[in-house]
Biopython code that builds the backbone (N, CA, C, O; Angstrom):
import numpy as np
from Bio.PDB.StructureBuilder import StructureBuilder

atoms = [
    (1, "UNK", "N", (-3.001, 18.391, -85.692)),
    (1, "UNK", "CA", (-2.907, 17.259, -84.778)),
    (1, "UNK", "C", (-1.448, 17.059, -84.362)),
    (1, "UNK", "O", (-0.550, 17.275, -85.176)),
    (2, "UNK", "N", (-1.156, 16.599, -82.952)),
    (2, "UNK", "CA", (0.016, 16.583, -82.830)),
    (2, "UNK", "C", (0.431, 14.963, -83.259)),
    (2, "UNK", "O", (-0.220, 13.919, -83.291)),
    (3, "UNK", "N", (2.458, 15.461, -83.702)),
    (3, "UNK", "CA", (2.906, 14.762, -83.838)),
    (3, "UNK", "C", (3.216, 13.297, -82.790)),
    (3, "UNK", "O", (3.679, 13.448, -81.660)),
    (4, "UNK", "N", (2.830, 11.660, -83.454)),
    (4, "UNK", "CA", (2.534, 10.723, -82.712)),
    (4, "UNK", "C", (3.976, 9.868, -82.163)),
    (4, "UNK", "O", (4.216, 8.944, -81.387)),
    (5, "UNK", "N", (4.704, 10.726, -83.015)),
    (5, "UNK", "CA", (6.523, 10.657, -82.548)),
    (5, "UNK", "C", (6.705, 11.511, -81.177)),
    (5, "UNK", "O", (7.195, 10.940, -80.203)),
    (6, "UNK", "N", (6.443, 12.430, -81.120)),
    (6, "UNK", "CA", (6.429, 13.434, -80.220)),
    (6, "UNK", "C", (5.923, 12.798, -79.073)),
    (6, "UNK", "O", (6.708, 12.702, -78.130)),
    (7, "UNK", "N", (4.353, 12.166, -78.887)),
    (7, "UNK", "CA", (4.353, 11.430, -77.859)),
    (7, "UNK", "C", (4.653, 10.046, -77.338)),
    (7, "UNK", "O", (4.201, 9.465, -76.352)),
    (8, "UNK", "N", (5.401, 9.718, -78.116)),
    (8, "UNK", "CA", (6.257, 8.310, -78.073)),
    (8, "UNK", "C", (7.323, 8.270, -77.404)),
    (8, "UNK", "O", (7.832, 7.363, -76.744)),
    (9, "UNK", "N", (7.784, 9.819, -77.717)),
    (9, "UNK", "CA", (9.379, 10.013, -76.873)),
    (9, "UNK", "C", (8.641, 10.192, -75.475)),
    (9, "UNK", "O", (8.832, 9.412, -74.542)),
    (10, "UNK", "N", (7.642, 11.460, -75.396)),
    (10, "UNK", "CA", (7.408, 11.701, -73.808)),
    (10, "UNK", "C", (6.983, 10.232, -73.409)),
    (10, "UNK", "O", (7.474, 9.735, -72.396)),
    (11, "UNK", "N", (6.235, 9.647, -74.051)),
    (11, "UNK", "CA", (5.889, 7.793, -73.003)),
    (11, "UNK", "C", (6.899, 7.091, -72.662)),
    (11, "UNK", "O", (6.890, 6.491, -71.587)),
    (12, "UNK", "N", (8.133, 7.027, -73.655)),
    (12, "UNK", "CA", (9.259, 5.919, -73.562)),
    (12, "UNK", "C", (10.334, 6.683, -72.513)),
    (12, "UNK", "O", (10.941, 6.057, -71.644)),
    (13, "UNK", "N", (10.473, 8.105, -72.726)),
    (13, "UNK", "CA", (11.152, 8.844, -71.521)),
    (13, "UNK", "C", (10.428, 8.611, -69.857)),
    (13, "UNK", "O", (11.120, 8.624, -68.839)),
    (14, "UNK", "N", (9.034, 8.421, -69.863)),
    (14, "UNK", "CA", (8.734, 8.405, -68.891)),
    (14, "UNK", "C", (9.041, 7.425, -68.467)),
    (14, "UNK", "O", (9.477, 7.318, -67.321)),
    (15, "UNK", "N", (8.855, 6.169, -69.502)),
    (15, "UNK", "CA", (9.131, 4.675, -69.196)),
    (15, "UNK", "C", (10.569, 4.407, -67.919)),
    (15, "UNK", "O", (10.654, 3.897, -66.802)),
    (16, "UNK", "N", (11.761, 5.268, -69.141)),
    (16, "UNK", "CA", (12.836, 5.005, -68.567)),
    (16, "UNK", "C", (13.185, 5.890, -67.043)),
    (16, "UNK", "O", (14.039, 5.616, -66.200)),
    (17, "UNK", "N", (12.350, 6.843, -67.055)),
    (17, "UNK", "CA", (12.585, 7.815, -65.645)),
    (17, "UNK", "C", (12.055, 6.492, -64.657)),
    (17, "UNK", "O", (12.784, 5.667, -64.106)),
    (18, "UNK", "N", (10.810, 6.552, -64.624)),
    (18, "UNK", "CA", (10.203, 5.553, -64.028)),
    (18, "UNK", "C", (10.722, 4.243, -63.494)),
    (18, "UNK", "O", (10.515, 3.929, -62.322)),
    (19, "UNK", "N", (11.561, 3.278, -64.536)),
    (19, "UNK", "CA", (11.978, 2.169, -64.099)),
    (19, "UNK", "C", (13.257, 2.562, -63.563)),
    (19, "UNK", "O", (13.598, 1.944, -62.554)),
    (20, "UNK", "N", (14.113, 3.516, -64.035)),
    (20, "UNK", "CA", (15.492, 3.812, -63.029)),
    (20, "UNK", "C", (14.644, 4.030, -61.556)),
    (20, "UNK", "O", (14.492, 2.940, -61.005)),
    (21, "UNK", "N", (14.137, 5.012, -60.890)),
    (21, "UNK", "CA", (13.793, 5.151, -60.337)),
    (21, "UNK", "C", (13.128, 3.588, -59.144)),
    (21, "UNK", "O", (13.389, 3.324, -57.970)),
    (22, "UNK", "N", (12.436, 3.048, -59.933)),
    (22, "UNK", "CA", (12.154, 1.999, -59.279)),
    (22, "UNK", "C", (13.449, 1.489, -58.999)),
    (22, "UNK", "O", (13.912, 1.753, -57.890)),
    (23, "UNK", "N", (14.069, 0.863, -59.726)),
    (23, "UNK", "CA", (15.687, 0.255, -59.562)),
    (23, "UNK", "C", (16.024, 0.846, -58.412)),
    (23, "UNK", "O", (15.962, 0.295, -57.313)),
    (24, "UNK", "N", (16.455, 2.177, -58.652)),
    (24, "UNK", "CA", (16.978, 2.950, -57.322)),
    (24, "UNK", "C", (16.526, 2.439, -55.907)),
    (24, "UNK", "O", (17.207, 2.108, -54.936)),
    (25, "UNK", "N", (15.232, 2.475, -56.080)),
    (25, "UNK", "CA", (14.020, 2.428, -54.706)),
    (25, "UNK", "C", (14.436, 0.957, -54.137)),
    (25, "UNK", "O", (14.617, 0.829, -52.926)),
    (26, "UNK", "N", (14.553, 0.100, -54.820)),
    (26, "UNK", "CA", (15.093, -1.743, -54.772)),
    (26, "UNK", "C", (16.267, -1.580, -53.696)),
    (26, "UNK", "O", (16.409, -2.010, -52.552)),
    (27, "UNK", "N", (17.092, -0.735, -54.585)),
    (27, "UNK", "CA", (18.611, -1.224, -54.449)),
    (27, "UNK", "C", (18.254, -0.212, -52.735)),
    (27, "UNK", "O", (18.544, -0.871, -51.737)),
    (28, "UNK", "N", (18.002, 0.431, -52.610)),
    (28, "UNK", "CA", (18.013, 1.501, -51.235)),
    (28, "UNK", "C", (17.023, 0.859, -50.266)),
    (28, "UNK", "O", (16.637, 1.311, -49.188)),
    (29, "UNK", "N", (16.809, 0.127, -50.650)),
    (29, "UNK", "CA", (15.833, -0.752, -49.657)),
    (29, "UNK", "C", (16.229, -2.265, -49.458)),
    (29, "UNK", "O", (15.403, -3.049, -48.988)),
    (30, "UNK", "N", (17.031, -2.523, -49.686)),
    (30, "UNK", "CA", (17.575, -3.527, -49.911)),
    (30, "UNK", "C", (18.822, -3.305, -48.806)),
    (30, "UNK", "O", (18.938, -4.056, -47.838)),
    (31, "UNK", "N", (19.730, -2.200, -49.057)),
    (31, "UNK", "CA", (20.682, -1.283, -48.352)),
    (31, "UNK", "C", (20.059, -1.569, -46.637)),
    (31, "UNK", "O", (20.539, -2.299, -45.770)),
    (32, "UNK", "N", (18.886, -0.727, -46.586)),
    (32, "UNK", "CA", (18.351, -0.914, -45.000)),
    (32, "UNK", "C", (17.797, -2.134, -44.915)),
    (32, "UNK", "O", (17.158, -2.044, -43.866)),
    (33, "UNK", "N", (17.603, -3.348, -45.386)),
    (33, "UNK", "CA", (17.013, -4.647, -44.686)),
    (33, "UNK", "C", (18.646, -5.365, -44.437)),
    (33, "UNK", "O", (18.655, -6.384, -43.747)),
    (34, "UNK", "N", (19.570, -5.019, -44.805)),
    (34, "UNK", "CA", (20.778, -5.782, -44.682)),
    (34, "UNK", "C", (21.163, -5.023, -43.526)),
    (34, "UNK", "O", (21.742, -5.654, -42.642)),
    (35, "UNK", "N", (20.895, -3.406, -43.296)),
    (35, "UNK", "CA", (21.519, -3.142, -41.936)),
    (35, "UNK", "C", (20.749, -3.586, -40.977)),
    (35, "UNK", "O", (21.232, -3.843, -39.874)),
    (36, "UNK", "N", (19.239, -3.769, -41.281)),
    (36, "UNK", "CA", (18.494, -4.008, -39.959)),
    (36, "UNK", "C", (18.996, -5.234, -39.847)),
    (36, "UNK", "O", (19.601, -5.397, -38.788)),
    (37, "UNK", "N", (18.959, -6.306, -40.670)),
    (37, "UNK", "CA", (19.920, -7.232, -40.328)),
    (37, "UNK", "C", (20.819, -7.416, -39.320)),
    (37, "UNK", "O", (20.745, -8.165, -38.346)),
    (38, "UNK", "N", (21.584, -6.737, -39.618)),
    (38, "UNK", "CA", (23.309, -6.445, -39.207)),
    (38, "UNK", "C", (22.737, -5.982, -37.858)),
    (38, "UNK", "O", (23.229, -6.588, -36.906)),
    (39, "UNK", "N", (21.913, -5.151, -37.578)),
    (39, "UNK", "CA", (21.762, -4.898, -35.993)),
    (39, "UNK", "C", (20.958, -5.330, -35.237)),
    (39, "UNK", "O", (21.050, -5.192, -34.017)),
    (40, "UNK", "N", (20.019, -5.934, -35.829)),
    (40, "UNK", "CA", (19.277, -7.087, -34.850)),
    (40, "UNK", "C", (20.241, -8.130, -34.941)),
    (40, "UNK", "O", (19.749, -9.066, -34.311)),
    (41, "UNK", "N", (21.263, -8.443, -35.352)),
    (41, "UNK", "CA", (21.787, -9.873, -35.136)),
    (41, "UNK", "C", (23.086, -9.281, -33.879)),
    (41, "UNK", "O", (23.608, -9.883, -32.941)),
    (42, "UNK", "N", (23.276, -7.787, -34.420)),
    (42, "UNK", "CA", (24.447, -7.516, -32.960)),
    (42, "UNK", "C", (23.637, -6.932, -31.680)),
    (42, "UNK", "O", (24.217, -6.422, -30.722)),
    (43, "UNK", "N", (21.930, -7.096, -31.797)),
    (43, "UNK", "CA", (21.670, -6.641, -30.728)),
    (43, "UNK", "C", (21.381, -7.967, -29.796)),
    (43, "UNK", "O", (21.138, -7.989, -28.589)),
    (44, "UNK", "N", (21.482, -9.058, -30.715)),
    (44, "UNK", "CA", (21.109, -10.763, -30.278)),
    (44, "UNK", "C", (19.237, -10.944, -30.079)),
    (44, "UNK", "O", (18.597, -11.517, -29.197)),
    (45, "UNK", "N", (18.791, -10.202, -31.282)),
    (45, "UNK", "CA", (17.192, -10.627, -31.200)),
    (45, "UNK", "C", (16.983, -11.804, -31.808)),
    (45, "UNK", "O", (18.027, -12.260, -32.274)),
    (46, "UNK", "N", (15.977, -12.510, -31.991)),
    (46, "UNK", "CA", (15.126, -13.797, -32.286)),
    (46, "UNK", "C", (15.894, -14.257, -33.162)),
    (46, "UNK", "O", (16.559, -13.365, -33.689)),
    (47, "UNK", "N", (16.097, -15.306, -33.562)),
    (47, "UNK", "CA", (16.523, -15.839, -34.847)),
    (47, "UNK", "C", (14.984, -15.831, -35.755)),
    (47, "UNK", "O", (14.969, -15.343, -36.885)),
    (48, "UNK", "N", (13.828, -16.369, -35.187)),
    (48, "UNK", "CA", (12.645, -16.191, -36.564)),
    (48, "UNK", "C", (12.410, -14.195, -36.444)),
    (48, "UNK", "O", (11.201, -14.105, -36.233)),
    (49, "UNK", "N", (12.681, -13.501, -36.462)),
    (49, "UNK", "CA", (12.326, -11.911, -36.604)),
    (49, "UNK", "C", (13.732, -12.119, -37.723)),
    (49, "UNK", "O", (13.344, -12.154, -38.891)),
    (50, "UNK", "N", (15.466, -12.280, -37.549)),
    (50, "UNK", "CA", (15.937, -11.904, -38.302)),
    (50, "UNK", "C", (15.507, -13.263, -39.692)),
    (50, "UNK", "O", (14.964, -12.760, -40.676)),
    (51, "UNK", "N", (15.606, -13.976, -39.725)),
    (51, "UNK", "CA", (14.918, -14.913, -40.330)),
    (51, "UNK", "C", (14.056, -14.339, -41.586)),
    (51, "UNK", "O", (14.339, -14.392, -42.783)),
    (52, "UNK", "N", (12.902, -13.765, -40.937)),
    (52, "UNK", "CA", (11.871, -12.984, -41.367)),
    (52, "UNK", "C", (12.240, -11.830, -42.459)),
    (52, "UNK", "O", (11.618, -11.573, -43.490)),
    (53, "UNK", "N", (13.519, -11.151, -41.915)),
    (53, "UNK", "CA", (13.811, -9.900, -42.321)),
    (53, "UNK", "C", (15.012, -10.137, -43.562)),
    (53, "UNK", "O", (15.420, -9.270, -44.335)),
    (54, "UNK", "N", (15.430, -11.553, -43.502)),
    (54, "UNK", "CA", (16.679, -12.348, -44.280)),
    (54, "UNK", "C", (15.506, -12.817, -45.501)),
    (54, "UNK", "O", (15.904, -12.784, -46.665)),
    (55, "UNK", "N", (13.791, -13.333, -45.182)),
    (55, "UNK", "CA", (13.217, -13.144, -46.554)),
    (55, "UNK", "C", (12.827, -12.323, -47.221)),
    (55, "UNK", "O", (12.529, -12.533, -48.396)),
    (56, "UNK", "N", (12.701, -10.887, -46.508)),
    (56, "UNK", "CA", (12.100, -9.838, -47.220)),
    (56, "UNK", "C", (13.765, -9.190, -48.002)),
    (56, "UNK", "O", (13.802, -9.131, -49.231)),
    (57, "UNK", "N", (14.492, -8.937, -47.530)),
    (57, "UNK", "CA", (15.785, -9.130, -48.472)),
    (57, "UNK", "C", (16.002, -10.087, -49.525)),
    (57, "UNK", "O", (16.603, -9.783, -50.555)),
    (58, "UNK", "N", (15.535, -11.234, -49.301)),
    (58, "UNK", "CA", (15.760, -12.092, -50.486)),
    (58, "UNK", "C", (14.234, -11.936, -51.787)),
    (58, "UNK", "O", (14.228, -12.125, -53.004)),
    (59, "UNK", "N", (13.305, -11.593, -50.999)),
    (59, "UNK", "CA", (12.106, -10.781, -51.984)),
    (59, "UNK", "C", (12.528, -9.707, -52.444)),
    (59, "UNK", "O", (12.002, -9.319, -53.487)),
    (60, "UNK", "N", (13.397, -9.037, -51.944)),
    (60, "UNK", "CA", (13.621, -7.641, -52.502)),
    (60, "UNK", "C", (14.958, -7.554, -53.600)),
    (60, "UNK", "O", (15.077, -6.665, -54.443)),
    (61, "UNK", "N", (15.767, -8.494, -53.423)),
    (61, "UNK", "CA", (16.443, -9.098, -54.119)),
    (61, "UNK", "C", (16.995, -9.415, -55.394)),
    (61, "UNK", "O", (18.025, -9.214, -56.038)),
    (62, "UNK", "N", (15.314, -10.299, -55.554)),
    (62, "UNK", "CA", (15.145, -10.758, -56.623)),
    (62, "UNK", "C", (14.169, -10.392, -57.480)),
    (62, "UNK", "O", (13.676, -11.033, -58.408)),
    (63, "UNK", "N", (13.798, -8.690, -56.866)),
    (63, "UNK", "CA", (13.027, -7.883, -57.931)),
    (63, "UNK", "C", (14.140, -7.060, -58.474)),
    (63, "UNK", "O", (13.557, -6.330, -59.277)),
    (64, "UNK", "N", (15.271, -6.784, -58.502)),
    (64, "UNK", "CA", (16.345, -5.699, -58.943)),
    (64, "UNK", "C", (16.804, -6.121, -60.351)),
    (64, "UNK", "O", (17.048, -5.275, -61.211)),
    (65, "UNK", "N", (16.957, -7.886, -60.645)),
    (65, "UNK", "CA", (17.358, -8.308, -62.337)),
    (65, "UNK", "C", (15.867, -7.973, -62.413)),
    (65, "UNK", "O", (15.779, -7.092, -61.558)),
    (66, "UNK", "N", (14.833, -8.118, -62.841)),
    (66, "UNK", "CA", (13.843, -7.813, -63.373)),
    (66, "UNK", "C", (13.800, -6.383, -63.827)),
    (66, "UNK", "O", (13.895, -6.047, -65.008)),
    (67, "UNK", "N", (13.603, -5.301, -62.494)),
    (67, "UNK", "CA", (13.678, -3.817, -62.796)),
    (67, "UNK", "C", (15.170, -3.494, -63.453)),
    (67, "UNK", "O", (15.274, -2.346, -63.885)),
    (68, "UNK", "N", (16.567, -4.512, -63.615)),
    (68, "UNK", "CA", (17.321, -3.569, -64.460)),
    (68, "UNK", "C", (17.145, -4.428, -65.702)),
    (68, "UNK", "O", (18.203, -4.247, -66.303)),
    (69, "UNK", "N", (16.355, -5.312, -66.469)),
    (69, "UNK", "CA", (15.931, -6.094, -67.420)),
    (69, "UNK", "C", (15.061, -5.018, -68.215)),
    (69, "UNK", "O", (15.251, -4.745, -69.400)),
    (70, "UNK", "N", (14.140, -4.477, -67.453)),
    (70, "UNK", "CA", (13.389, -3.522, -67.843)),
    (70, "UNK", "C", (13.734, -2.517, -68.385)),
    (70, "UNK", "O", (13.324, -1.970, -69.409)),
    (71, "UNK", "N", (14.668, -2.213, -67.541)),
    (71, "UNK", "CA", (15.209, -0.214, -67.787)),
    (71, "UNK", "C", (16.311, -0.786, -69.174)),
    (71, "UNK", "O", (16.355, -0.122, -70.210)),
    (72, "UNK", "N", (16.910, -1.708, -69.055)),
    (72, "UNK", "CA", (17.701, -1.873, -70.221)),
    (72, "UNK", "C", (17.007, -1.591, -71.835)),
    (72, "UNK", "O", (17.435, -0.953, -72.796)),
    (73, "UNK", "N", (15.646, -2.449, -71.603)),
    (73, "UNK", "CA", (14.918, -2.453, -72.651)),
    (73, "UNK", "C", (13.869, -1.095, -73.158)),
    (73, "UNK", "O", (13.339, -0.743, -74.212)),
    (74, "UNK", "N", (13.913, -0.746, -72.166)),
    (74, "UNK", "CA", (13.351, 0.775, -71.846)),
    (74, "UNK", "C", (14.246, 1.629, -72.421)),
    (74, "UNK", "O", (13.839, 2.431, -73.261)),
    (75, "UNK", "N", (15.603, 1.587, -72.054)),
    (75, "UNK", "CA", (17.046, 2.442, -72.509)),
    (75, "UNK", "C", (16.865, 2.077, -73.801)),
    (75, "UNK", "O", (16.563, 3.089, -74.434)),
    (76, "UNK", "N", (16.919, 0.748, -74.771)),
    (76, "UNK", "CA", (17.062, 0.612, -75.383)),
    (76, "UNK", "C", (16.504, 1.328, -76.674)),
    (76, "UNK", "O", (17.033, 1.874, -77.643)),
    (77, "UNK", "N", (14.782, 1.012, -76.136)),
    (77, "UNK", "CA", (13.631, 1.569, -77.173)),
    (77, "UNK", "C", (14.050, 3.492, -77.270)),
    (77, "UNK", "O", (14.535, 4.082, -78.235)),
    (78, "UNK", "N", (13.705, 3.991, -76.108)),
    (78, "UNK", "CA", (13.883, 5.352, -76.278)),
    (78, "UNK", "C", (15.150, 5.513, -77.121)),
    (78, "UNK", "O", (15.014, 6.098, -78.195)),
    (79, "UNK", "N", (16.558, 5.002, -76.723)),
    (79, "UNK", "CA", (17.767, 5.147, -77.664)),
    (79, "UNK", "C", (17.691, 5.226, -79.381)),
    (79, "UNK", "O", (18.284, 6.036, -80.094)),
    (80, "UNK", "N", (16.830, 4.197, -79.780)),
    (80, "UNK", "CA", (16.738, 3.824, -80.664)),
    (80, "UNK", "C", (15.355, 4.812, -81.729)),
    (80, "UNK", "O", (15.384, 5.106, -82.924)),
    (81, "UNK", "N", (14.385, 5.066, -80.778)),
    (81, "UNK", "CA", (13.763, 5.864, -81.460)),
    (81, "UNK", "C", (14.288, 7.521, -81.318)),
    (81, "UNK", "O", (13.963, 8.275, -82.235)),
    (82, "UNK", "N", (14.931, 7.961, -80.402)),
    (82, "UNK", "CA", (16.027, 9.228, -80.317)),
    (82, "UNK", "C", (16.796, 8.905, -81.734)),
    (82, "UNK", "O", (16.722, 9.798, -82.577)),
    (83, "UNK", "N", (17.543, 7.689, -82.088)),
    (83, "UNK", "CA", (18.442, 8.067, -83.213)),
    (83, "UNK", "C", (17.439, 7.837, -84.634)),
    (83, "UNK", "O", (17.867, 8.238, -85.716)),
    (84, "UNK", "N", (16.202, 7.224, -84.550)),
    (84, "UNK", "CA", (15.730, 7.482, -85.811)),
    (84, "UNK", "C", (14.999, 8.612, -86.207)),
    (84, "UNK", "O", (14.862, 9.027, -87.358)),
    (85, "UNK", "N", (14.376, 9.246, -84.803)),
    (85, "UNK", "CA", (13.601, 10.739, -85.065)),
    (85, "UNK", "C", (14.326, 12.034, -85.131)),
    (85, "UNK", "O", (13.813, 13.105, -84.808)),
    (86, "UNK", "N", (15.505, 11.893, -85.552)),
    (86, "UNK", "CA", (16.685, 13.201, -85.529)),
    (86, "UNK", "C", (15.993, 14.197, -85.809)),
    (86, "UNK", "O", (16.333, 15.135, -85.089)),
    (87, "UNK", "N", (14.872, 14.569, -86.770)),
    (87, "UNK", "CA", (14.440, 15.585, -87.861)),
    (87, "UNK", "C", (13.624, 16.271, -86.027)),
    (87, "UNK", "O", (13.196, 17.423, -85.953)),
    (88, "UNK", "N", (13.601, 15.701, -85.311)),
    (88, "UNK", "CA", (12.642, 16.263, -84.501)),
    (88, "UNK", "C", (13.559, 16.770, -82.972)),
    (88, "UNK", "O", (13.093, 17.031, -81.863)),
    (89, "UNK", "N", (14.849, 16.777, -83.395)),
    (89, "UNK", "CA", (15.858, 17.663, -82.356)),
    (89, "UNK", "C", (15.358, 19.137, -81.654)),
    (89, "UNK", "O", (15.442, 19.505, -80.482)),
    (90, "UNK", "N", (14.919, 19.685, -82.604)),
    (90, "UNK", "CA", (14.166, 20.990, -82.324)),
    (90, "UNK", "C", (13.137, 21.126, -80.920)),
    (90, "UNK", "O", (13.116, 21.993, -80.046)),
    (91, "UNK", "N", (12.252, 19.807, -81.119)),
    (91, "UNK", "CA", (11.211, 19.526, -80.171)),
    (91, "UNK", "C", (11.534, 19.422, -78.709)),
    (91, "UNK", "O", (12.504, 18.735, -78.390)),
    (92, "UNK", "N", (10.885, 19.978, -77.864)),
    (92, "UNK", "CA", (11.523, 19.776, -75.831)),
    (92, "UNK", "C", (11.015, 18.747, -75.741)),
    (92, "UNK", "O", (11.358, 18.368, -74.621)),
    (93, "UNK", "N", (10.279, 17.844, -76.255)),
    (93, "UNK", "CA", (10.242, 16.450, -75.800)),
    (93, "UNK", "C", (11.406, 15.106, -76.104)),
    (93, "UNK", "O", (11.567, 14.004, -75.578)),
    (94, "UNK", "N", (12.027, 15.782, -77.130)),
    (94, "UNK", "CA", (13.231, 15.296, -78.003)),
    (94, "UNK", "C", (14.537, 15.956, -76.600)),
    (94, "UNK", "O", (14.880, 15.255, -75.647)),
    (95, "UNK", "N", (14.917, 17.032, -76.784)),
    (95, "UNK", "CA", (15.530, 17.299, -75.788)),
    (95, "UNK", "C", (15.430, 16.311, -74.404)),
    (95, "UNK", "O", (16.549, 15.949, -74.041)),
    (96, "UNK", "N", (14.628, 15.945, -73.796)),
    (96, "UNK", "CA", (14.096, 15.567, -72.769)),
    (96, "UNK", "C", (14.476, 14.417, -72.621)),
    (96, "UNK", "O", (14.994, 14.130, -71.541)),
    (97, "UNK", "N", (14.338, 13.382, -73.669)),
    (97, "UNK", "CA", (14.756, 12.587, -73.761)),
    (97, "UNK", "C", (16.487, 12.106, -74.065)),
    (97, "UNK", "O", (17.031, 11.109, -73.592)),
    (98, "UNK", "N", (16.963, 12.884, -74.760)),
    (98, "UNK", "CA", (18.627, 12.792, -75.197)),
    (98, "UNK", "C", (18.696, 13.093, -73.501)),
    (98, "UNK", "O", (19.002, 12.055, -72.914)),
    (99, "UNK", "N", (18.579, 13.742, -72.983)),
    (99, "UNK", "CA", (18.951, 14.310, -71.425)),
    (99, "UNK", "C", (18.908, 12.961, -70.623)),
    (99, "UNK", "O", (19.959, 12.462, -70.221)),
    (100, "UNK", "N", (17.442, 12.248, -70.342)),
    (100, "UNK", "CA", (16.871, 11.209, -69.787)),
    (100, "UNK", "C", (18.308, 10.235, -70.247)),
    (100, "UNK", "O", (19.042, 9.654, -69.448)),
    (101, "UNK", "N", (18.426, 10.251, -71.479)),
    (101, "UNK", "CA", (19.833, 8.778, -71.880)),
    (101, "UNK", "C", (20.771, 9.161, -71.219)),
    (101, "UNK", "O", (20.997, 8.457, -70.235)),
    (102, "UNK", "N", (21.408, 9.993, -71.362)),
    (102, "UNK", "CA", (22.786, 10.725, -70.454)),
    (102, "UNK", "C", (22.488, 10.266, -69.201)),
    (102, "UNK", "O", (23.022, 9.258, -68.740)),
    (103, "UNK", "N", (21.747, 10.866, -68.658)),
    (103, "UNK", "CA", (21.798, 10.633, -66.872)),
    (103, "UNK", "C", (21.463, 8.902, -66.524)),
    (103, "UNK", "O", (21.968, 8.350, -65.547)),
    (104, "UNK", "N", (20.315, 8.012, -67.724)),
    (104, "UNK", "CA", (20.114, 7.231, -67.389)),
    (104, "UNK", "C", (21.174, 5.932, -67.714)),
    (104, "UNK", "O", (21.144, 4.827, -67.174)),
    (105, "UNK", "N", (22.128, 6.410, -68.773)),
    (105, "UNK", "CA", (22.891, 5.681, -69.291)),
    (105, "UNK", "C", (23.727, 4.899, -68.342)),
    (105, "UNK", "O", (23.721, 3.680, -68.509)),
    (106, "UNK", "N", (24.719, 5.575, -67.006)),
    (106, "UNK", "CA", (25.332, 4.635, -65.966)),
    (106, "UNK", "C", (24.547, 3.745, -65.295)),
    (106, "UNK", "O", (25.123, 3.215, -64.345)),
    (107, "UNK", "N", (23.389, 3.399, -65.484)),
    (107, "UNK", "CA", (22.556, 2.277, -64.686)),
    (107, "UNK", "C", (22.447, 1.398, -65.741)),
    (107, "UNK", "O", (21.887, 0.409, -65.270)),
    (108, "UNK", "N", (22.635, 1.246, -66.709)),
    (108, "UNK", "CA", (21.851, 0.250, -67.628)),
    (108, "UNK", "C", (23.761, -0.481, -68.212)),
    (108, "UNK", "O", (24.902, -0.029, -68.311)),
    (109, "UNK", "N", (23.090, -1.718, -68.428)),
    (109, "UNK", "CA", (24.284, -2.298, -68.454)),
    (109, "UNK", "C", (23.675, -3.521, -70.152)),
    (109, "UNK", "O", (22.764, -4.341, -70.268)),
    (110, "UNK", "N", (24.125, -3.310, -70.561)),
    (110, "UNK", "CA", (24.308, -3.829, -72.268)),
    (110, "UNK", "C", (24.652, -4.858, -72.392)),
    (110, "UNK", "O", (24.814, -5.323, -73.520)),
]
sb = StructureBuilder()
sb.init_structure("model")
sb.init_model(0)
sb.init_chain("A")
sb.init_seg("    ")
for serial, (resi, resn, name, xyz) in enumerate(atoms, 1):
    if name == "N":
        sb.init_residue(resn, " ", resi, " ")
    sb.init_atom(name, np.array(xyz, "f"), 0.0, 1.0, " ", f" {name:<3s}", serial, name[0])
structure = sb.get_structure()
């Protein structure tokens, strides 16, 4: 039977791929509602269209502390079960994960 450590790392790695990723998707969408912004207001359209587009920025907003609340705690768990399952370094799901912390580590803030 396989080991239930083994699939703990692949779930909690996925966890953390997953919520960076979302984060990412926030913050880059967030990026284009501030330019559409910026150019419907220099092209002089409606005030209710930019209006409109000033709440979906502020919806989009205020999903980014949530998704980096997440990935923190996400970073956290995988971190933490990476340093107690050492005996299982050998394993590519173990690998996979030490990798996943490295790359995911500059987004998460402590």
């Amino acid at each position: 039977m396989a080991d239930p450590r083994v699939k703990q790392l692949r779930i909690k790695t996925g966890v953390v791929k997953r919520v960076c990723k979302e984060k990412g998707m926030y913050e880059k969408e967030a990026e284009q509602i501030q330019e559409k912004i910026k150019k419907m207001q220099d092209e002089g359209q409606e005030l209710y269209y930019i209006k409109k587009q000033d709440q979906l920025l502020q919806e989009t907003l205020t999903v980014i502390p949530d998704c980096q609340k997440r990935l923190n705690n996400a970073y956290q768990d995988l971190k933490a079960l990476v340093e107690n399952e050492v005996e299982l370094e050998e394993v590519e799901e173990y690998q996979a994960a030490k990798t996943v912390l490295e790359e995911v580590a500059s987004h998460v803030t402590v």
